[in-house]
C-alpha positions as CSV (number, residue, x, y, z in Angstrom):
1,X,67.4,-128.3,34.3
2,X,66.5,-125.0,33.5
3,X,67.8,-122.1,35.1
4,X,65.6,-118.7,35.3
5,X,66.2,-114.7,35.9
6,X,63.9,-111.9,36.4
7,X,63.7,-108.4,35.1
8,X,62.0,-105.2,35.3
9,X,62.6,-102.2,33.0
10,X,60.1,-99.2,31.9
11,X,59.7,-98.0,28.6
12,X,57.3,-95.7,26.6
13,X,56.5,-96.1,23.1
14,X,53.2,-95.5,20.5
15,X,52.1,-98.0,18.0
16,X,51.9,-96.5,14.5
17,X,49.9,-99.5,13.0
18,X,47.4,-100.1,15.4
19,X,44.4,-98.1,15.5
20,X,43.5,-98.9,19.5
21,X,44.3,-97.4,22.9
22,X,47.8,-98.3,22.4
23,X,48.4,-96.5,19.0
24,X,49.6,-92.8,21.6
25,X,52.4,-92.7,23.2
26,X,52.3,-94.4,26.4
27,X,54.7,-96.2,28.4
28,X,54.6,-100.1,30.6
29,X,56.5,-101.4,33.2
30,X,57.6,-104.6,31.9
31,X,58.9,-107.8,33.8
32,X,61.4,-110.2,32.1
33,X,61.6,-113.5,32.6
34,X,65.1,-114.9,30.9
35,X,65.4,-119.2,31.4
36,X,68.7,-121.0,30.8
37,X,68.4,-125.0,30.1
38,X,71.6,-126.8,31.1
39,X,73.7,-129.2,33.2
40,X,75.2,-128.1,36.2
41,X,78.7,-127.7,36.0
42,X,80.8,-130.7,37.8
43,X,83.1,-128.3,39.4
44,X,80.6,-125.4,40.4
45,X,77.4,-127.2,40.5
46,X,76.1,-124.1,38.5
47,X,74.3,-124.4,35.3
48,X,75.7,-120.5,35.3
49,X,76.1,-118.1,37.5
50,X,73.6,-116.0,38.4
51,X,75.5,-112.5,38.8
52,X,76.9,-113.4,35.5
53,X,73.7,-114.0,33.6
54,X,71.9,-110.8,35.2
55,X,74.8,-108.5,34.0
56,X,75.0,-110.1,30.8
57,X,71.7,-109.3,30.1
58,X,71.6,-105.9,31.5
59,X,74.3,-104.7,29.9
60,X,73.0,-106.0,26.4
61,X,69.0,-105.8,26.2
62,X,67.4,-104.1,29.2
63,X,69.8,-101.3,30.1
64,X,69.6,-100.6,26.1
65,X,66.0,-99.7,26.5
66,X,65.1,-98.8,29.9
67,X,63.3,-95.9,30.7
68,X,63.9,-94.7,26.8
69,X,61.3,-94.7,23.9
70,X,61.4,-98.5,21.8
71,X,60.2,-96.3,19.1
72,X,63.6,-95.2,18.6
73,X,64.9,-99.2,18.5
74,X,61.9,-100.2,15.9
75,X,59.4,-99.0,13.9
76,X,56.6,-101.2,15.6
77,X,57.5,-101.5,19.4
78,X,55.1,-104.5,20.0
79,X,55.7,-106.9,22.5
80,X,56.0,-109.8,20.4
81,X,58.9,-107.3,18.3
82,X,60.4,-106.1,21.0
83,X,61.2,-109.9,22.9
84,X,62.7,-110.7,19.0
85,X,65.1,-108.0,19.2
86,X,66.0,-109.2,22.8
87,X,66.3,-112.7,21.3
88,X,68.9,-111.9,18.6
89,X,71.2,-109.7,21.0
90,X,71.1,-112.4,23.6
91,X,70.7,-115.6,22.0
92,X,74.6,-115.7,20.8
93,X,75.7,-114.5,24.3
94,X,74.0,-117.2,25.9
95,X,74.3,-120.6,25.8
96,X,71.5,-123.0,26.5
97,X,69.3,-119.8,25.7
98,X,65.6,-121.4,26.3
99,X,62.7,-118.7,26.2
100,X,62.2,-115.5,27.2
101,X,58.9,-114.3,28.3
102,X,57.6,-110.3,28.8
103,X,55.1,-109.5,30.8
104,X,54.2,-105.9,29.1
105,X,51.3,-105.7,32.4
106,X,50.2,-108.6,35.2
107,X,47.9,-109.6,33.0
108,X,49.6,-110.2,29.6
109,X,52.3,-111.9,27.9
110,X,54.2,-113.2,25.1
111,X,57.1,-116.3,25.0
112,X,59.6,-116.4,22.8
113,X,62.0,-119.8,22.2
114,X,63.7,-118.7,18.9
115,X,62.8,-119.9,15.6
């Protein structure tokens, strides 16, 4: 059973590598989409809770960068970097850790299960 949370932060950053019209600095409002795979708990009937999960990963990836520039986090804020560097803060906080998917606009987006 999988288990899923959403998320919204903004961040600016420019993309020193990439000669395109996302090499300036510019900024996205991303949507996160974090999914848990589990068994409900016999007891709770929870897989987790979701107050717990949100926090968890507020307090350790999105409130980290929100509303700051990922340029000061990595040298290449790309998408596909920056849902890495979400994976390896979050993956040993939470068990049964599935994929994460960021939406960087409606349009586009990247999945990331871990390697």
């Amino acid at each position: 059973m999988d288990l899923d949370v959403e998320f919204n932060f903004c961040c600016s950053y420019h993309l020193p590598f990439y000669d395109g019209v996302c090499k300036p600095l510019h900024g996205h409002h991303y949507r996160m989409l974090v999914s848990i795979t589990g068994k409900p708990d016999p007891k709770s009937g929870m897989i987790v809770d979701f107050e717990e999960l949100r926090q968890l990963v507020l307090d350790n990836a999105v409130n980290v960068v929100d509303h700051r520039n990922l340029n000061d986090f990595m040298e290449n804020p790309t998408v596909e970097n920056l849902i890495v560097y979400f994976w390896d803060r979050l993956k040993p906080l939470l068990p049964g850790l599935r994929e994460l998917r960021i939406w960087e606009t409606p349009e586009y987006s990247v999945a990331y299960r871990g390697e």
